[in-house]
C-alpha positions as YAML, in Angstrom:
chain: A
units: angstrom
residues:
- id: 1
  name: UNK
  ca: [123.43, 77.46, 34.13]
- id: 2
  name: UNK
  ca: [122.87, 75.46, 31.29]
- id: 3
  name: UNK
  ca: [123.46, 71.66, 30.98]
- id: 4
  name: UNK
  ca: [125.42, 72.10, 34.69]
- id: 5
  name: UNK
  ca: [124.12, 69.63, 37.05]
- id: 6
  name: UNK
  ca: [124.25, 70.37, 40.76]
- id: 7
  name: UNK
  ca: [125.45, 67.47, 42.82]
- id: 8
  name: UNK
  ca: [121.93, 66.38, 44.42]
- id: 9
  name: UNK
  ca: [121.08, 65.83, 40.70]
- id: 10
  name: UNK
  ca: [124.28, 64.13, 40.01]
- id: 11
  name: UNK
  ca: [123.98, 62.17, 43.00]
- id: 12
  name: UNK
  ca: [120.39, 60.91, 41.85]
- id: 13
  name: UNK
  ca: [121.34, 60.06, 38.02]
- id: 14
  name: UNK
  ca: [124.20, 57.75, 39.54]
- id: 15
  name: UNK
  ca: [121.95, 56.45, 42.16]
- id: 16
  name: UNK
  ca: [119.41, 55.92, 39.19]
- id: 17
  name: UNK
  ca: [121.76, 54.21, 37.24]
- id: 18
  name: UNK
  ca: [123.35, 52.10, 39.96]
- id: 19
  name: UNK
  ca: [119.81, 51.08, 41.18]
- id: 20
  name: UNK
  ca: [118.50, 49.96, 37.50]
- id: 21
  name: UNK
  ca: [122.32, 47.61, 37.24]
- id: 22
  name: UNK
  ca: [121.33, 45.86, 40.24]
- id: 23
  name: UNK
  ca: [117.56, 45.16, 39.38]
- id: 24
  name: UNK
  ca: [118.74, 43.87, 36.38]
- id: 25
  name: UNK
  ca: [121.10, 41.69, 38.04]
- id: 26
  name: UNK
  ca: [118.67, 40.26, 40.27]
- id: 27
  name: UNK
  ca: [116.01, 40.09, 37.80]
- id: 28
  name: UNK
  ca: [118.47, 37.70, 35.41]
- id: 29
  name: UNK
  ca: [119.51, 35.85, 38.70]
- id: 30
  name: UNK
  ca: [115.93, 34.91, 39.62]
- id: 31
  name: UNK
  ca: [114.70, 34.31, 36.13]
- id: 32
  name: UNK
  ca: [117.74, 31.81, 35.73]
- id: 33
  name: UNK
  ca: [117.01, 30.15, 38.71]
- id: 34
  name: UNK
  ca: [113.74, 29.67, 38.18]
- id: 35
  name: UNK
  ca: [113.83, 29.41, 34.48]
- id: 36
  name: UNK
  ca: [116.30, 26.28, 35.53]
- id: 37
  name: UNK
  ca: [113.60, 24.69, 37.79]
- id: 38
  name: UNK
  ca: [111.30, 24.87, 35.36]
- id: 39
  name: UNK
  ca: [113.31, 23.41, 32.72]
- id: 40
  name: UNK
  ca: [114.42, 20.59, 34.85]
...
């Protein structure tokens, strides 16, 4: 097979990847918002 991927295993890595965008996201929304409160 190789470097083929099956689609569960595609599926995951996109999942994967989606999932770690949005952490981020929210992890650098909350940090702002807090980060602002604490500045204040």
């Amino acid at each position: 097979m190789g470097t083929a991927l099956t689609s569960r295993e595609l599926h995951r890595k996109i999942l994967n990847h989606l999932t770690e965008k949005i952490a981020d996201r929210m992890a650098e929304a909350i940090l702002e918002r807090h980060g602002q409160e604490i500045w204040e």
